[in-house]
VEXVEXPA-134782 format. One record per atom (N, C-alpha, C): residue in three letters; residue number from 1; atom name; x, y, z. Coordinates in nm, 2 decimals, decimal comma, m for minus. Example, Ala and Ser with C-alpha at 12.3 -4.5 7.8 and 13.67 -1.06 7.14 Angstrom:
2
+-----+-----+------+--------+--------+--------+
: res :   n : atom :      u :      v :      w :
+-----+-----+------+--------+--------+--------+
: ALA :   1 :    N :   1,32 :  m0,57 :   0,78 :
: ALA :   1 :   CA :   1,23 :  m0,45 :   0,78 :
: ALA :   1 :    C :   1,32 :  m0,33 :   0,78 :
: SER :   2 :    N :   1,28 :  m0,22 :   0,71 :
: SER :   2 :   CA :   1,37 :  m0,11 :   0,71 :
: SER :   2 :    C :   1,29 :   0,00 :   0,79 :
+-----+-----+------+--------+--------+--------+
This chain:
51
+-----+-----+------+--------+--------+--------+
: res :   n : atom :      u :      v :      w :
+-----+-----+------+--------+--------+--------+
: UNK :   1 :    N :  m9,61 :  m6,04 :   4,51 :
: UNK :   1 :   CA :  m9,69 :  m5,92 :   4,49 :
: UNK :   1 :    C :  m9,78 :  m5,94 :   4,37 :
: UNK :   2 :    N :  m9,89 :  m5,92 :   4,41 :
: UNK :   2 :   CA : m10,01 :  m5,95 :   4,26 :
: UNK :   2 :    C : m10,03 :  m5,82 :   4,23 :
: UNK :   3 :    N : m10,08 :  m5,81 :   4,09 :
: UNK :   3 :   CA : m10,14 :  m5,74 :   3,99 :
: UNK :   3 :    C : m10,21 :  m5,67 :   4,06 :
: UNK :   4 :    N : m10,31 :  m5,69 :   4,12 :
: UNK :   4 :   CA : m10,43 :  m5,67 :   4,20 :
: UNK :   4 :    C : m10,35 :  m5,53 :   4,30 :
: UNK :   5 :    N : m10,27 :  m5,57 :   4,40 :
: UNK :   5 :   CA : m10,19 :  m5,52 :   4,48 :
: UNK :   5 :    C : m10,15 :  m5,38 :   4,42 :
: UNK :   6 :    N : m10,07 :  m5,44 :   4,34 :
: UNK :   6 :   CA :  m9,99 :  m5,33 :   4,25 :
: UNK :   6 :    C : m10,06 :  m5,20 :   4,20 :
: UNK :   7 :    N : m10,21 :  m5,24 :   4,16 :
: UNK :   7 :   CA : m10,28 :  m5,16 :   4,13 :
: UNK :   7 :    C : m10,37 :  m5,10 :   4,21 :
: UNK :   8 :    N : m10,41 :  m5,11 :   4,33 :
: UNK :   8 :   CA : m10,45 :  m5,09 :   4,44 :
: UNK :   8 :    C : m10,32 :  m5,00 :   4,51 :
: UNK :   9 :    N : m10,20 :  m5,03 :   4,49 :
: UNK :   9 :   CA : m10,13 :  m4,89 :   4,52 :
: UNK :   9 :    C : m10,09 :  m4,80 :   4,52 :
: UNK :  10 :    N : m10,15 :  m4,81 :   4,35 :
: UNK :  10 :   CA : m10,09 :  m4,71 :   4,28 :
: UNK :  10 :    C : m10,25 :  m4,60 :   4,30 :
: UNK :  11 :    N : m10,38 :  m4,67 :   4,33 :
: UNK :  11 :   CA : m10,52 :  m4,62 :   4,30 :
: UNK :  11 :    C : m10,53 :  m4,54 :   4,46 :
: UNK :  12 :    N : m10,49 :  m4,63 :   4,54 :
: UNK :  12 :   CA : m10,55 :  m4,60 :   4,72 :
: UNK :  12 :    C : m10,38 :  m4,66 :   4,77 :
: UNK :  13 :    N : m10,28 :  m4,63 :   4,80 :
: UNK :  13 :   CA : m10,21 :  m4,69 :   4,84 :
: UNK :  13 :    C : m10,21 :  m4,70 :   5,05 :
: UNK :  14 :    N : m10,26 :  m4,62 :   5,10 :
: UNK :  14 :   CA : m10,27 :  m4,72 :   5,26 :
: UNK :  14 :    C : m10,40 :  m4,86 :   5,23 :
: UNK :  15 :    N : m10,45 :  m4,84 :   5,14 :
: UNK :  15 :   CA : m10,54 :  m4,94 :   5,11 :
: UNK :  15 :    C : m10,46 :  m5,10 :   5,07 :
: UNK :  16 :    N : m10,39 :  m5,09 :   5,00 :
: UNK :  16 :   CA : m10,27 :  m5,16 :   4,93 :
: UNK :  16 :    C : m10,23 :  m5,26 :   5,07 :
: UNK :  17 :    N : m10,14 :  m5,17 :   5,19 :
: UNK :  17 :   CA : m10,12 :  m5,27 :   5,27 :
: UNK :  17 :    C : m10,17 :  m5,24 :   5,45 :
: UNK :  18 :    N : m10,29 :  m5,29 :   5,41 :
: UNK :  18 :   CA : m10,39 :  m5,32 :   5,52 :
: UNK :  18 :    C : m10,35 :  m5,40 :   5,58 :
: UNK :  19 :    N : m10,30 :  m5,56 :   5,56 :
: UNK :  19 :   CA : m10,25 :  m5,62 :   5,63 :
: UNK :  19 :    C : m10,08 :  m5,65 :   5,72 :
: UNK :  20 :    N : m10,06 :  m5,53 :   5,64 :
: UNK :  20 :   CA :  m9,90 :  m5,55 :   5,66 :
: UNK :  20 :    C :  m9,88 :  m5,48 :   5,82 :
: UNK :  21 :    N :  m9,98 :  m5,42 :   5,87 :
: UNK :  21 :   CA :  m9,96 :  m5,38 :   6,04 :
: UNK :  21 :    C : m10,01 :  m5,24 :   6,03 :
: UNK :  22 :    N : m10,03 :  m5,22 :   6,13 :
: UNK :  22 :   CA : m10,07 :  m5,07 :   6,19 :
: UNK :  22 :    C :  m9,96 :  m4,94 :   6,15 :
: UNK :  23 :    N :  m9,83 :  m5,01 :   6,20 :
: UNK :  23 :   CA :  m9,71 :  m4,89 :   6,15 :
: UNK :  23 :    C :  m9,71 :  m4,86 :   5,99 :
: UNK :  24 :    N :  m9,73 :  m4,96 :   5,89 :
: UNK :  24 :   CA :  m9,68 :  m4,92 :   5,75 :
: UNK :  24 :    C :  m9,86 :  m4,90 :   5,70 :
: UNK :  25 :    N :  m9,97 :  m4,91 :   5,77 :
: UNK :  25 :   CA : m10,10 :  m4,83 :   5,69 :
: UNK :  25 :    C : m10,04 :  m4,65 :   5,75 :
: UNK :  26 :    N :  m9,98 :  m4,64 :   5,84 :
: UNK :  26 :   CA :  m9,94 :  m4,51 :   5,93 :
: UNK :  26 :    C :  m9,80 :  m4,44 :   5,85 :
: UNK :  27 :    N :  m9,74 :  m4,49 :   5,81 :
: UNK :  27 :   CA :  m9,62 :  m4,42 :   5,76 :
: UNK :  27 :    C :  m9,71 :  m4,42 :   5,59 :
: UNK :  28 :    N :  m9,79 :  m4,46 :   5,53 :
: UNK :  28 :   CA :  m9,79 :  m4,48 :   5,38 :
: UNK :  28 :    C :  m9,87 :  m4,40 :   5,41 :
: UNK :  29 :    N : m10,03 :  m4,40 :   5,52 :
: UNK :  29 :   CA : m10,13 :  m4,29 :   5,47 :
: UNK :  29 :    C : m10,02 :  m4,10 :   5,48 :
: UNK :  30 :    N :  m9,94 :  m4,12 :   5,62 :
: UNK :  30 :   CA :  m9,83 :  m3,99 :   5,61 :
: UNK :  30 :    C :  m9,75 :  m3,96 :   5,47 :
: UNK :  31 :    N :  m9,71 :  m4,07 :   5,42 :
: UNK :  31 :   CA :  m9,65 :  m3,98 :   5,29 :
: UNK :  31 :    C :  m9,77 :  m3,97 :   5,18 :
: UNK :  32 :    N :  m9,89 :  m4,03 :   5,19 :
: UNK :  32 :   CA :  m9,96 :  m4,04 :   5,09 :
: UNK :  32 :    C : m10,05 :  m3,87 :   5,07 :
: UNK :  33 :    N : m10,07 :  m3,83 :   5,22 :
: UNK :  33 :   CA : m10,10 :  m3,75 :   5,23 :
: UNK :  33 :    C : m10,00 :  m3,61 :   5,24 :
: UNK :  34 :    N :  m9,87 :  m3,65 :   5,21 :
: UNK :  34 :   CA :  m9,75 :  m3,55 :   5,18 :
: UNK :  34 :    C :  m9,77 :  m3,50 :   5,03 :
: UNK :  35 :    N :  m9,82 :  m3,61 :   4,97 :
: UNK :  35 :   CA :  m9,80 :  m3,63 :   4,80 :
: UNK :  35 :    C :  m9,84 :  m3,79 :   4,80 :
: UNK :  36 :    N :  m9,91 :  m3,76 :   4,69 :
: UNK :  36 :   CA :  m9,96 :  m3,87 :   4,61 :
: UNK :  36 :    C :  m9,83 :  m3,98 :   4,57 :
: UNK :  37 :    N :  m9,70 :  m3,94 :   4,50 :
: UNK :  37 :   CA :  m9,65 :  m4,07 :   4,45 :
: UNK :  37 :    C :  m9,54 :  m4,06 :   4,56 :
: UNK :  38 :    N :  m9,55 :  m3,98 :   4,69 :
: UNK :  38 :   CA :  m9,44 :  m4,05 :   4,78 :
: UNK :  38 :    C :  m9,49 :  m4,20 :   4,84 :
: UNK :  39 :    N :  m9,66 :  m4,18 :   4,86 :
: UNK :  39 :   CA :  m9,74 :  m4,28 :   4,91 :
: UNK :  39 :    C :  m9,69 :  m4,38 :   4,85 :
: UNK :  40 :    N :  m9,73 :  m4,42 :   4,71 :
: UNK :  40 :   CA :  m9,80 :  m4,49 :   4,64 :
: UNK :  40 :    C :  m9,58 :  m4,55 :   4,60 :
: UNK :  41 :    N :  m9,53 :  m4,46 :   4,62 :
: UNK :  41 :   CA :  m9,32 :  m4,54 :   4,64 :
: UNK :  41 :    C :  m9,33 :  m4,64 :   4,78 :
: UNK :  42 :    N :  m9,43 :  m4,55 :   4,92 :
: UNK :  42 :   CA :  m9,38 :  m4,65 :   4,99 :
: UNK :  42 :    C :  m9,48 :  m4,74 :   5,00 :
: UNK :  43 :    N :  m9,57 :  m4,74 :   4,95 :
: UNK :  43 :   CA :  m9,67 :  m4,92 :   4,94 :
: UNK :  43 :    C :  m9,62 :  m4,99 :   4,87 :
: UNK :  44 :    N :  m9,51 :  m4,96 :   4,77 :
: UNK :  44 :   CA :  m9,48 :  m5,06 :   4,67 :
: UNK :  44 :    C :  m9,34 :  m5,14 :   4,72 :
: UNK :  45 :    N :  m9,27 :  m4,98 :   4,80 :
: UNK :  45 :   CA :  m9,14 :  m5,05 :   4,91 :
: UNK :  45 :    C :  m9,19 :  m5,17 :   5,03 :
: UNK :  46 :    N :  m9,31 :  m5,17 :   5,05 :
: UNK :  46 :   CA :  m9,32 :  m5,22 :   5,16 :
: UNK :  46 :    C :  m9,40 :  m5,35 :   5,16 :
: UNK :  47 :    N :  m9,48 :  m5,32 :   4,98 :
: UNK :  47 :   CA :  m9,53 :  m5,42 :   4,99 :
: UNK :  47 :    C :  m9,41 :  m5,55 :   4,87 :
: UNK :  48 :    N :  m9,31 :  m5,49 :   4,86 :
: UNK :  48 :   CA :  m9,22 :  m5,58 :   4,78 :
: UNK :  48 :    C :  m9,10 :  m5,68 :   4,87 :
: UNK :  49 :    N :  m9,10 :  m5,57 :   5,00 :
: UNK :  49 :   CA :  m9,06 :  m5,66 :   5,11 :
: UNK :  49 :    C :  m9,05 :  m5,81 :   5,12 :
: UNK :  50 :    N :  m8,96 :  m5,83 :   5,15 :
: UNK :  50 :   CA :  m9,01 :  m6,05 :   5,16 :
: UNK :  50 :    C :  m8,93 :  m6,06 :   5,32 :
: UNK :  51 :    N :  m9,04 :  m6,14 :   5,35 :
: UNK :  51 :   CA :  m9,07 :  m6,20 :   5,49 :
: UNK :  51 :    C :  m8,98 :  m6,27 :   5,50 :
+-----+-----+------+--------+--------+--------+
């Protein structure tokens, strides 16, 4: 997880993980748009993930 990332989801977080698939831009823009730092918990849950 880069700098870059991290900051990008904390700023825009469905932006954060664009590449991570269709379901987690869909569950992060839903909490993002619940509240701001539920979003910006699950871009950081999902983008800390390991494959």
């Amino acid at each position: 997880m880069s700098i870059f990332r991290v900051l990008l989801s904390i700023i825009f977080p469905p932006l954060a993980v664009i590449d991570k698939g269709c379901g987690s831009i869909l569950i992060v823009t839903i909490l993002t748009l619940c509240g701001w730092v539920p979003g910006v918990i699950g871009a950081l849950v999902i983008l800390n993930k390991s494959k």
